[in-house]
VOVEX-365898 format. One line per field, with one value per residue: x, y, z of N, C-alpha, C in turn; chain. Coordinates in pm, whole numbers, plus 32768, in hexadecimal, padded with zeros to 4 digits. Atoms other than C-alpha are relative to their C-alpha. Layout:
BEGIN
nxx <- c(X/...)
nyy <- c(Y/...)
nzz <- c(Z/...)
caxx <- c(X/...)
cayy <- c(Y/...)
cazz <- c(Z/...)
cxx <- c(X/...)
cyy <- c(Y/...)
czz <- c(Z/...)
mol <- c(A/...)
// end
This chain:
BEGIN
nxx <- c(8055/7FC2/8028/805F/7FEA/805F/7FF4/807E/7FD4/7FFB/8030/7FC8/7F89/7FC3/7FAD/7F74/7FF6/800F/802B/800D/8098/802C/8008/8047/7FB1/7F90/8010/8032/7F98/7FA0/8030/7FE2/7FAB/8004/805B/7FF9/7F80/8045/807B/7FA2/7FDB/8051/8008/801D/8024/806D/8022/805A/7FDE/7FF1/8021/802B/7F92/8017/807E/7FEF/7F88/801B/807A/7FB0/7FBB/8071/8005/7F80/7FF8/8076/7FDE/7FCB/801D/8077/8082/801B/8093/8033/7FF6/7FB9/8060/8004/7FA2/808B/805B/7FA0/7FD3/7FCF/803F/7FE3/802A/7FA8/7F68/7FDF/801B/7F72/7FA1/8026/7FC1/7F5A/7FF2/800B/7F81/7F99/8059/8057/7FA4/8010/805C/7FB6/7F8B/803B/802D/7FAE/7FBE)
nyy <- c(7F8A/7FB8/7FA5/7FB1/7F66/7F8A/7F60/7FAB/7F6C/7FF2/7F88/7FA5/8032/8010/7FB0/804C/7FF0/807B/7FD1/8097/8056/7FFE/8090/8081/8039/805B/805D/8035/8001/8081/8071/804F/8039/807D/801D/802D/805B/8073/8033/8037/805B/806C/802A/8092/8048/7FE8/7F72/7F71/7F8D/7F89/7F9C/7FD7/7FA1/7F94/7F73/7FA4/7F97/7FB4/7FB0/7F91/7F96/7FC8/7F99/7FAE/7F72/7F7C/7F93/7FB6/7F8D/7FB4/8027/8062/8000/804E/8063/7FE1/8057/809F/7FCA/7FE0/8057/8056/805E/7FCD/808D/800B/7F43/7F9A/800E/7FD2/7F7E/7FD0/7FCA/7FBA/7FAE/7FC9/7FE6/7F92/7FBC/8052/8041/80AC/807C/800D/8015/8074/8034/8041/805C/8086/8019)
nzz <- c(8000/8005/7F8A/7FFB/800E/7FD1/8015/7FD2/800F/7F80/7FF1/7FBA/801F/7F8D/7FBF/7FD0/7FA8/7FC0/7F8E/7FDE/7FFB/7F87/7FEA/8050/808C/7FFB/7FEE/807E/8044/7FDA/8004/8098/8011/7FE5/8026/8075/7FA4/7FC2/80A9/8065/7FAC/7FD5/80B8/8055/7F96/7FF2/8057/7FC8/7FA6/8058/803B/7F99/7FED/8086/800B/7F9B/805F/805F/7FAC/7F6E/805E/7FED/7FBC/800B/809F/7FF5/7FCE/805C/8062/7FA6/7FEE/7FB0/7FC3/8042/7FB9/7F57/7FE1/7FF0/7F93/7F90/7FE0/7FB3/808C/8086/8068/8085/8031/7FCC/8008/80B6/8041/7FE7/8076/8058/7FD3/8034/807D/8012/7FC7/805A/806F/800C/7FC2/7F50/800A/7FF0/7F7E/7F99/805B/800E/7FAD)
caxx <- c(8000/8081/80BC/7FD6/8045/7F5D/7F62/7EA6/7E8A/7EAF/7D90/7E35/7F81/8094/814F/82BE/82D0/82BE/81E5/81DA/80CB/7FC5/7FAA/7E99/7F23/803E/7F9D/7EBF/8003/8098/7F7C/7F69/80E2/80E2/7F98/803F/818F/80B4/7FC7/8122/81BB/8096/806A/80D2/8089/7F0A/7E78/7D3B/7DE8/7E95/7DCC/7D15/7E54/7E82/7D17/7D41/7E88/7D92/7C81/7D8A/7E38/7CB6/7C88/7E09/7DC4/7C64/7CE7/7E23/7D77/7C7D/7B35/7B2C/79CE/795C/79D7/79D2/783A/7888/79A5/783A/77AB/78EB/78F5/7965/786D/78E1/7806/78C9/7A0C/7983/78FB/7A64/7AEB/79FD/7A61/7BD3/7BA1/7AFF/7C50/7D31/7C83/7BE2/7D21/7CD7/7B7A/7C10/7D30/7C32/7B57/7C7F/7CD6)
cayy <- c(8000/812F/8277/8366/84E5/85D5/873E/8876/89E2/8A78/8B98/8C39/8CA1/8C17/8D05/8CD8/8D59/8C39/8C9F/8BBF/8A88/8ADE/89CE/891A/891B/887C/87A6/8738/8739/863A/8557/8529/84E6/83FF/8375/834A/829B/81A1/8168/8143/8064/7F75/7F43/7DFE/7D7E/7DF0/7EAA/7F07/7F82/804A/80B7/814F/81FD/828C/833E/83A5/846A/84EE/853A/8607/86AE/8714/87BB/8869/8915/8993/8A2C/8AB4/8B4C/8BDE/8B1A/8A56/8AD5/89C0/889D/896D/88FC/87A1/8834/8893/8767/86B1/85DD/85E9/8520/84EC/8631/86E9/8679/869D/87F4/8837/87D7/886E/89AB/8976/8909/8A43/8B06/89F5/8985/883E/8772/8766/8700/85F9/8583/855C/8485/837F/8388)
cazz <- c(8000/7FA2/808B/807F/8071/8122/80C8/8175/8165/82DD/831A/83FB/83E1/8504/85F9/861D/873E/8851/8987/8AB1/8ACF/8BE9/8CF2/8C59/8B25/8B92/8C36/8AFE/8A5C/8B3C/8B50/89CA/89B9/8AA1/8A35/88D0/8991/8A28/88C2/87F4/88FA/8929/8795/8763/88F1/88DF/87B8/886D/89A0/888F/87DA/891E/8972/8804/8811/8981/88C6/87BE/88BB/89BA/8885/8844/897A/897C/8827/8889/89B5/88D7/87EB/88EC/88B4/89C5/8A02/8919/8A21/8B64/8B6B/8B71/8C86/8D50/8D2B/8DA7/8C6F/8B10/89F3/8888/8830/890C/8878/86F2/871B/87B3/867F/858A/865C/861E/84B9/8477/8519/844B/8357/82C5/8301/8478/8440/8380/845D/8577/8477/843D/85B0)
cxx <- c(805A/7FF7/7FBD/8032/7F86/8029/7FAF/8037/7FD7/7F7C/8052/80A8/8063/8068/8083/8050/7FD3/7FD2/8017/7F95/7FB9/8006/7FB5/8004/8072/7FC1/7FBA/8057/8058/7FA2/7FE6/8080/7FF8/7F92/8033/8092/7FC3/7FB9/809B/8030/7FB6/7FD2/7FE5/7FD7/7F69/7FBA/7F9E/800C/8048/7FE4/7F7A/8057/8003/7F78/8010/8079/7FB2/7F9E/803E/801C/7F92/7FE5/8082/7FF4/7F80/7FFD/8086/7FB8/7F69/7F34/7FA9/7F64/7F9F/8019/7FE1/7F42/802E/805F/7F80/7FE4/8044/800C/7FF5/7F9E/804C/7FE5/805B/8067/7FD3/7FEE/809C/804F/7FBA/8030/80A0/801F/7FD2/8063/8098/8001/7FD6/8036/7FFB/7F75/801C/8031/7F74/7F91/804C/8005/7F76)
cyy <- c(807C/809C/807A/80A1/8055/8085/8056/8058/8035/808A/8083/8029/7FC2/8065/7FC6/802C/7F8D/8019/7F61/7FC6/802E/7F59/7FC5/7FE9/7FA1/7F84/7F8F/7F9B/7F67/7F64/7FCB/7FDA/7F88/7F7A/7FBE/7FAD/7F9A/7FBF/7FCB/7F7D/7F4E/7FA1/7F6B/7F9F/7FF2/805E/804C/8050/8072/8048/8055/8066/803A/804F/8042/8057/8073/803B/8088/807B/8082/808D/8075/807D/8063/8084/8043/8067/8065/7FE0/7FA3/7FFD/7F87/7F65/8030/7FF8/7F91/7FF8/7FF3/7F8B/7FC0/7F70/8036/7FA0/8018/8075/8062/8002/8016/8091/803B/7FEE/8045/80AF/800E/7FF7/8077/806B/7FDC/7FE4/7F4B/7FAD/7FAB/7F8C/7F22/7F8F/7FA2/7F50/7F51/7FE0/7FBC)
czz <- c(8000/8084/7FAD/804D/7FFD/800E/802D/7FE8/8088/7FD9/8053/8016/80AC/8034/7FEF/8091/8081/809F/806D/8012/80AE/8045/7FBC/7FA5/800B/802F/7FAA/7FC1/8031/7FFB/7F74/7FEE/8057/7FD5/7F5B/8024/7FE8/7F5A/7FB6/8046/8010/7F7E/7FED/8072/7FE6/7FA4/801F/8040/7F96/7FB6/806B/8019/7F64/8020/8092/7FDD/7FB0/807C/8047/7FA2/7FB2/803E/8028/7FB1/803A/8070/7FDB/7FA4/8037/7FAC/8056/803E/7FB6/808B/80B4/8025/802C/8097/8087/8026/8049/7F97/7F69/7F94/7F73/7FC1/801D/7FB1/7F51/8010/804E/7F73/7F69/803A/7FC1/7F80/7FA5/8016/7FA1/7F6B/7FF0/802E/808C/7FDE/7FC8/7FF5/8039/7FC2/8018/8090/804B)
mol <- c(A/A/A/A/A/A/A/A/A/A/A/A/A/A/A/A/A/A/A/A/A/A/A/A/A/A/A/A/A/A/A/A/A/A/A/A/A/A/A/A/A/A/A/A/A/A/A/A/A/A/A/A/A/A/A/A/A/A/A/A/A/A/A/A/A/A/A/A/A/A/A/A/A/A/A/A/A/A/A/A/A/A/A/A/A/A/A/A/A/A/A/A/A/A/A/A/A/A/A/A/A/A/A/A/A/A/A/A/A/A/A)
// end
């Protein structure tokens, strides 16, 4: 099977200036890396536990961007309720694919 070359056009352009991550960004930040550690790691032991860990990666990296790019008001309901549903987490990324564009949209798709 051949590889597959994905191309986008960014909406927005990127700073180069490098602010620092708030805590809960970082902390986002850390639980999708590790989250994608654990998913690569577990691959060929357990593919469901891994592929569990892979989407808890895409899910975290989710909520990271939406509070990055300041829309977190889209998840910070589900914040109220004290849980997160699937809704919550698409209209988070129709939010950021609107900011990014389609590519995001999707990403989250495949993931």
């Amino acid at each position: 099977m051949g590889t597959r070359i994905h191309t986008f056009q960014r909406k927005e352009p990127l700073t180069t200036r490098r602010s620092p991550l708030s805590p809960e960004i970082e902390k986002h930040l850390d639980l999708a890396l590790t989250f994608l550690e654990e998913g690569k790691n577990s691959i060929e032991k357990n593919s469901v536990q891994a592929s569990e860990k892979l989407y808890k990666a895409a899910e975290e990296s989710v909520k990271l961007l939406a509070l990055h790019l300041g829309i977190s008001d889209v998840l910070s309901q589900a914040k109220q309720r004290d849980r997160r549903t699937v809704t919550d987490l698409e209209k988070g990324v129709e939010a950021i694919s609107r900011k990014l564009g389609d590519w995001f949209g999707e990403a989250w798709d495949r993931a």
